[in-house]
C-alpha positions in Angstrom: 113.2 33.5 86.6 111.4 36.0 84.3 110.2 38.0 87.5 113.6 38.0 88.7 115.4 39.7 85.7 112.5 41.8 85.7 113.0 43.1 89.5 117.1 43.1 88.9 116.0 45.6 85.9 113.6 47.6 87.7 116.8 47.8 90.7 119.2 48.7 87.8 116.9 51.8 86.5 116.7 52.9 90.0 120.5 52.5 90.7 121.2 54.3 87.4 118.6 57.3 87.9 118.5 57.7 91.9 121.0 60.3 92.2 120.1 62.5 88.8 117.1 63.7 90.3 117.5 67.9 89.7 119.1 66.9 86.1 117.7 67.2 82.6 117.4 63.9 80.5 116.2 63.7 76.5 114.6 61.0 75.4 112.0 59.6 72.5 108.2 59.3 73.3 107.6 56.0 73.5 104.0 56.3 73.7 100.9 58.0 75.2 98.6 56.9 77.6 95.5 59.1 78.5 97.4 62.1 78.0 100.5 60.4 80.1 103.8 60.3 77.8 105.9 57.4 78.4 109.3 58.0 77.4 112.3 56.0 76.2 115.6 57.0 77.9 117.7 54.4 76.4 118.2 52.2 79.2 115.2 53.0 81.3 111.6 54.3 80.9 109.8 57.2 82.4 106.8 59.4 82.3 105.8 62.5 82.4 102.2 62.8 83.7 99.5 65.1 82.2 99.9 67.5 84.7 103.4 67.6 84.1 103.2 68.3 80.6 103.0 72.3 78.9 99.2 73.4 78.3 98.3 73.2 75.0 101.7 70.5 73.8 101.1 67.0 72.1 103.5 64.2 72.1 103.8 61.5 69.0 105.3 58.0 68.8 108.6 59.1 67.8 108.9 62.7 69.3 112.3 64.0 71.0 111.5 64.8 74.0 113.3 67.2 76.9 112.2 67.4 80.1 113.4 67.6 84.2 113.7 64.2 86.9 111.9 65.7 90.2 111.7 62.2 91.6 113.0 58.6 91.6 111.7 56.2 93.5 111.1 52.3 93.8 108.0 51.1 92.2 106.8 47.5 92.5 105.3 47.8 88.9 104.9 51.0 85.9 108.0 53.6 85.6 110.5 54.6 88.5 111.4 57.6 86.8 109.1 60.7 86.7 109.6 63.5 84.3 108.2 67.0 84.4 108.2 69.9 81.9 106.3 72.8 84.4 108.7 72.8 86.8 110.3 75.6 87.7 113.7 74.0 88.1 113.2 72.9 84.4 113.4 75.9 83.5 116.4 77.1 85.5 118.4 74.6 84.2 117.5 75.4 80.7 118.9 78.4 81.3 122.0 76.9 82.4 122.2 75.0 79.5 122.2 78.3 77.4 124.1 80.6 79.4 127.5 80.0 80.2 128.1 82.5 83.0 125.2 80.9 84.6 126.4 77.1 83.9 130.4 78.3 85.5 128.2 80.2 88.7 129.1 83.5 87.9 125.5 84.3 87.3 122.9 82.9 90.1 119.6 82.1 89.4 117.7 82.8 93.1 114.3 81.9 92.3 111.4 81.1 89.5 108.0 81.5 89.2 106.2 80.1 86.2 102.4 79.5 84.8 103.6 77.0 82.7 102.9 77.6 79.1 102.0 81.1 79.9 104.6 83.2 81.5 107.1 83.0 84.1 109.6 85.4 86.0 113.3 84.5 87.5 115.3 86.8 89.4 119.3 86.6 89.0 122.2 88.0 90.5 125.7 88.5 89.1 129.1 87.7 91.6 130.9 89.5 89.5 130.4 93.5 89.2 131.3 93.9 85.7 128.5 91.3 84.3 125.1 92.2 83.8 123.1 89.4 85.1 120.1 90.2 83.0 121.6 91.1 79.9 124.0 87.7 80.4 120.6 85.7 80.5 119.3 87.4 77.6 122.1 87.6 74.9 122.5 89.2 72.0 119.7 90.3 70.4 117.6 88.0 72.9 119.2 84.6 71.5 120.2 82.8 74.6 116.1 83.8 76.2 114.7 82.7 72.9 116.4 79.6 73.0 114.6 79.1 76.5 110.9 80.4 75.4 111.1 78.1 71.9 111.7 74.6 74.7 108.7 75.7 76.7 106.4 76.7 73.6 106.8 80.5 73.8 105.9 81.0 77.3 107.0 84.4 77.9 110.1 85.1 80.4 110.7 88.5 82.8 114.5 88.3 83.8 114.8 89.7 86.9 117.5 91.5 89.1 117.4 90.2 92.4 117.8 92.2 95.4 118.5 91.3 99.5 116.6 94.5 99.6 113.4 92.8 99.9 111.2 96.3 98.6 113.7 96.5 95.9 112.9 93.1 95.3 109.7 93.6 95.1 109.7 96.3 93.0 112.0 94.7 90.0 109.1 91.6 90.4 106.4 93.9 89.8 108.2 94.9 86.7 107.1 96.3 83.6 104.2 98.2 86.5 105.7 101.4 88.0 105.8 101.4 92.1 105.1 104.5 93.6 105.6 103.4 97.6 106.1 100.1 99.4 105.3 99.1 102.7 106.8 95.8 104.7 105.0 94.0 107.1 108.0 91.7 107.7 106.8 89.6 110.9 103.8 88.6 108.2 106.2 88.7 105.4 103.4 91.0 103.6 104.1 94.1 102.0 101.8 96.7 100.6 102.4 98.5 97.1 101.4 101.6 95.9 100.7 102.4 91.9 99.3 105.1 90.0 95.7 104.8 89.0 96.8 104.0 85.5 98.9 101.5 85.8 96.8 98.9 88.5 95.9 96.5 85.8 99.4 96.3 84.7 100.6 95.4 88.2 97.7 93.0 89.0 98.2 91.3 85.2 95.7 89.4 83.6 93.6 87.4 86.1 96.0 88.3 88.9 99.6 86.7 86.7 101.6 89.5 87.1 101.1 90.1 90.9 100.4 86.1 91.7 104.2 85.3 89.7 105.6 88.2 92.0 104.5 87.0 95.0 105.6 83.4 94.6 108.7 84.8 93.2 109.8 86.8 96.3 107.8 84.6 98.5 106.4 87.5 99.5 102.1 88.4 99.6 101.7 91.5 97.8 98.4 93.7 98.4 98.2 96.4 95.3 96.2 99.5 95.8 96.4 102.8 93.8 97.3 105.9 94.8 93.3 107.1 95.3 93.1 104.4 97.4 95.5 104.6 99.7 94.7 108.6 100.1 91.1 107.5 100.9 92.9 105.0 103.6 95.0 107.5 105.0 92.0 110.1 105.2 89.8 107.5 106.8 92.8 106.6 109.1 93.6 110.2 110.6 89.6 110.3 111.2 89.5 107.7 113.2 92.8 108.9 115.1 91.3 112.3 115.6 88.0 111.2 117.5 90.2 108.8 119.2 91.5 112.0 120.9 89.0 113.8 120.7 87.2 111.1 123.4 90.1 109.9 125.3 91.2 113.7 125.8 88.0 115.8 125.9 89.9 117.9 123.6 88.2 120.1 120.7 88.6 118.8 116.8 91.3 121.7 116.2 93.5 120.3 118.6 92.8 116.9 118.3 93.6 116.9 114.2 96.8 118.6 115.0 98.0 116.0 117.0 96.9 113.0 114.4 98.6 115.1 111.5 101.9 115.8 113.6 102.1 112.1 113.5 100.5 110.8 116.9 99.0 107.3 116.4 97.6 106.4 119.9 97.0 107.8 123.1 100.3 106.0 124.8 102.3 107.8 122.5 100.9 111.3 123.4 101.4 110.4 127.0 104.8 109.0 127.0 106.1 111.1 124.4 108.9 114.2 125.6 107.0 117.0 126.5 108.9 119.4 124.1 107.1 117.4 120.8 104.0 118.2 121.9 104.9 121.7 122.9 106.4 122.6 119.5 103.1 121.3 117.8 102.3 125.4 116.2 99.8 127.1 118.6 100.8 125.2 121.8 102.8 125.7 124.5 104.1 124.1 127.6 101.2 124.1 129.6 98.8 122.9 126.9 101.5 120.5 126.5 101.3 119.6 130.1 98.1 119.5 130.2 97.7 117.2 127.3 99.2 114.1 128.8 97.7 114.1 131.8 94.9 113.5 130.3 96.4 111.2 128.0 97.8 109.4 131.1 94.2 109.5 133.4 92.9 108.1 130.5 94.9 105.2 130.0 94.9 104.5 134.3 91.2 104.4 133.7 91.3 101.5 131.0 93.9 99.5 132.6 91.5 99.8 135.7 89.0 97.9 133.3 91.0 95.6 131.8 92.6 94.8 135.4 89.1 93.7 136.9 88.1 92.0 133.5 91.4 90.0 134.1 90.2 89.4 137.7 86.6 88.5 136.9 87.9 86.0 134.3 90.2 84.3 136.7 93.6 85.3 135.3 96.1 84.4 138.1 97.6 87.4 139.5 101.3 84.9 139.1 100.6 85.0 134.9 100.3 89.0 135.4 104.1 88.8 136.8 105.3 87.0 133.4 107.4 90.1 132.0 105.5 90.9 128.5 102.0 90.5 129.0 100.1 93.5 129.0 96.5 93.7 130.9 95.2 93.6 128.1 96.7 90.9 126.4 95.7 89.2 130.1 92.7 89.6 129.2 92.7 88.1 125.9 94.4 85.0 127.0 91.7 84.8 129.4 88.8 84.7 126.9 90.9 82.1 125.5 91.0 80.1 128.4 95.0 80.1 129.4 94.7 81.8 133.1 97.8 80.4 135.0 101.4 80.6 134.6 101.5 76.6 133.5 98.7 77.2 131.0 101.1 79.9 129.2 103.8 77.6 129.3 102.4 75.0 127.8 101.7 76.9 124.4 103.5 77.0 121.3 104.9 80.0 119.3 102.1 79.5 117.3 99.1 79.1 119.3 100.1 82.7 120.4 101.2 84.6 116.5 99.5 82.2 114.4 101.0 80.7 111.3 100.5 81.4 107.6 100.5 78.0 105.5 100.6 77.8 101.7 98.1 76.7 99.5 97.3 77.1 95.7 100.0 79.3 95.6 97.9 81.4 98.0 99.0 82.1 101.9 96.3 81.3 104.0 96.9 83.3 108.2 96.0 80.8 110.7 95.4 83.4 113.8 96.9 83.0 117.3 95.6 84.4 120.5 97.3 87.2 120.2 97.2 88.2 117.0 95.9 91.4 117.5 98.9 92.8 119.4 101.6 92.7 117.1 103.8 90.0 118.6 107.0 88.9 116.9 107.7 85.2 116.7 110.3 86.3 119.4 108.5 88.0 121.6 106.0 85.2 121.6 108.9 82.7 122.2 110.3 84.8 124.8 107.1 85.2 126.6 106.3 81.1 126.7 109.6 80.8 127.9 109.4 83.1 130.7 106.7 81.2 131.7 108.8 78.0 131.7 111.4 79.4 133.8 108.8 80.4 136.1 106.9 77.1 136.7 110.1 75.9 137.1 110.2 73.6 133.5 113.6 75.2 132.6 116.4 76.8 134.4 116.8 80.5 133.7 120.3 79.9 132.8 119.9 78.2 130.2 118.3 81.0 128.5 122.0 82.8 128.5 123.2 83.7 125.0 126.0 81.7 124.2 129.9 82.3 125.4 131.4 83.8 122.1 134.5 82.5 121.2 137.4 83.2 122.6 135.1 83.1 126.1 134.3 79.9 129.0 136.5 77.0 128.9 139.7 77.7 127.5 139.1 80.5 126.1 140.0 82.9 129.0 142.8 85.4 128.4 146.0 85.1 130.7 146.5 87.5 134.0 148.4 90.2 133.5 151.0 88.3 135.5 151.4 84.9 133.9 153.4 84.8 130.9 151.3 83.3 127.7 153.2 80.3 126.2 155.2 82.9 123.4 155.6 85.2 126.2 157.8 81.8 127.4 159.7 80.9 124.6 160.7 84.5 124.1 161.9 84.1 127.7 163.9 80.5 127.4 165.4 81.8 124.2 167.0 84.8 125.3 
């Protein structure tokens, strides 16, 4: 009889607490078990596990406590109901506990990043125009923020203003550093900042906080560099682009630097390119012009040459070379990598070609396709696989048709020109 009150209890606590998960509960420590802290919430009992608990903070008998449910779930035996003080939900709905505007939804909290105990950042953004989202989470004199830092044992807070602008974003994260230039990489989701000299430390923070709370915050990976750096990169970058033409042309290091500093990142660019760029570069003229891309364009015949019998002596079927996408040299590749028919292609995933990027320790780890090298999109690497399964015959190439918007297919076509629409009828019957 015992065990069955005991198992109608447990069922109770779960009942009670299985759809408050996301809310934030008070309650007295009830006890503390090897750092654990057991907690009395009146009717039930939960705990909040030592990793769950702010570095540095010590629960007594006795203690009010105040802290988030992440989870709920049936236990055969110990607490159902498990607290947590570090998450970053805990502290957006502290917030909303403090701030009215962001309690009614006028202010939106978008994300949080926190080292619990040490520091955290939160970006908001305002529906309404007229309210400062920043200064609403703040309050006078810093009350309604202070209120928030003095629950989570001073760990310091950056408000943020978020931004769909994902650089502008970015740039409010890095916040108090100064950005001087940002560049996306958004198929990686990767951008690349640029700070003065002085302020790199600032940006990085101390043992990487600053820039680590960023990234997580945006969900972005940051690279900092200063602005030494990146001259040294572009320097080192237009060296190498210059002796690229400087081989693939047989041109002098004059000409060839000209080209690289008018912008000219590759030799398929210089060929393809309309004549009149080149010709307008200062010192050259039609001719030189002219003569410029054909070489450009005997060069490049020559390498697909290559890469067309390296296809052939690796036994790439001629069929995959038809799949409308795939370069030689990206033939090639696949090759090396083993997938040399049409059905070999087709039987990849996105992924095998692009790679993935997975998560872990708040660090983003690239898992690299086959074609990583190329620059693929997830889209053009879908495409291409599917191309293949129309071609092997897995899929009809119908079905790759957008969509009918509405208004279009069945029912949805207009009247002729002829045949009255059904008001064009009653305007007719009535008259």
């Amino acid at each position: 009889i015992v065990q069955k009150v005991r198992e109608a209890e447990r069922e109770r606590q779960y009942d009670e607490y299985k759809d408050r998960v996301g809310e934030i509960v008070n309650g007295i420590v009830k006890r503390v078990e090897y750092g654990n802290v057991i907690v009395d919430l009146g009717r039930a009992e939960a705990i909040v596990r030592r990793d769950e608990t702010l570095p540095r903070e010590n629960f007594r008998y006795g203690d009010r406590i105040r802290a988030f449910v992440y989870d709920v779930r049936r236990e055969q035996r110990g607490p159902q109901i498990f607290l947590s003080r570090t998450h970053p939900e805990f502290m957006a709905k502290l917030f909303a506990q403090e701030v009215p505007e962001v309690y009614e939804g006028i202010v939106t909290i978008k994300s949080v990043a926190r080292d619990p105990g040490s520091r955290a950042k939160i970006a908001v953004v305002s529906r309404d125009a007229s309210i400062d989202p920043v200064g609403a989470c703040v309050g006078m004199r810093g009350s309604r923020v202070q209120a928030v830092v003095n629950e989570l044992q001073g760990e310091k807070i950056d408000i943020i203003q978020w931004s769909p602008d994902a650089a502008t974003f970015i740039v409010n994260a890095l916040a108090p550093a100064e950005v001087v230039k940002v560049v996306l990489d958004e198929d990686a989701e990767r951008i690349e900042v640029v700070v003065p000299d002085p302020q790199l430390s600032l940006a990085i923070g101390r043992k990487g906080q600053n820039v680590r709370l960023a990234s997580q915050l945006t969900g972005w990976d940051i690279d900092i560099m200063t602005e030494a750096a990146e001259s040294e990169r572009r320097q080192a970058e237009f060296t190498e682009r210059s002796a690229t033409f400087m081989e693939a042309l047989d041109v002098d290091e004059v000409i060839a630097q000209l080209l690289a500093s008018e912008g000219f990142s590759s030799v398929d660019e210089v060929a393809f390119v309309e004549p009149s760029e080149i010709a307008s570069i200062e010192g050259f003229d039609e001719n030189t012009a002219a003569e410029i891309q054909t070489r450009a364009r005997e060069h490049l015949e020559k390498i697909e040459a290559e890469l067309d019998a390296k296809r052939r002596a690796l036994g790439v079927a001629d069929e995959l070379a038809e799949v409308p996408g795939l370069t030689t040299a990206m033939l090639v590749t696949l090759g090396d990598k083993g997938v040399k028919t049409v059905e070999d292609l087709a039987d990849c995933a996105t992924d095998d070609l692009v790679g993935w990027n997975e998560r872990k320790d708040k660090d983003t780890i690239h898992h690299e396709g086959m074609l990583d090298g190329f620059s693929l999109s997830r889209q053009q690497a879908e495409d291409l696989i599917l191309a293949s399964r129309v071609k092997v015959g897995w899929i009809e190439e119908s079905a790759l048709a957008p969509e009918p918007e509405d208004g279009e297919g069945e029912g949805g076509t207009a009247p002729d020109a002829g045949t009255p629409s059904g008001d064009e009828t009653t305007l007719g019957a009535g008259n």
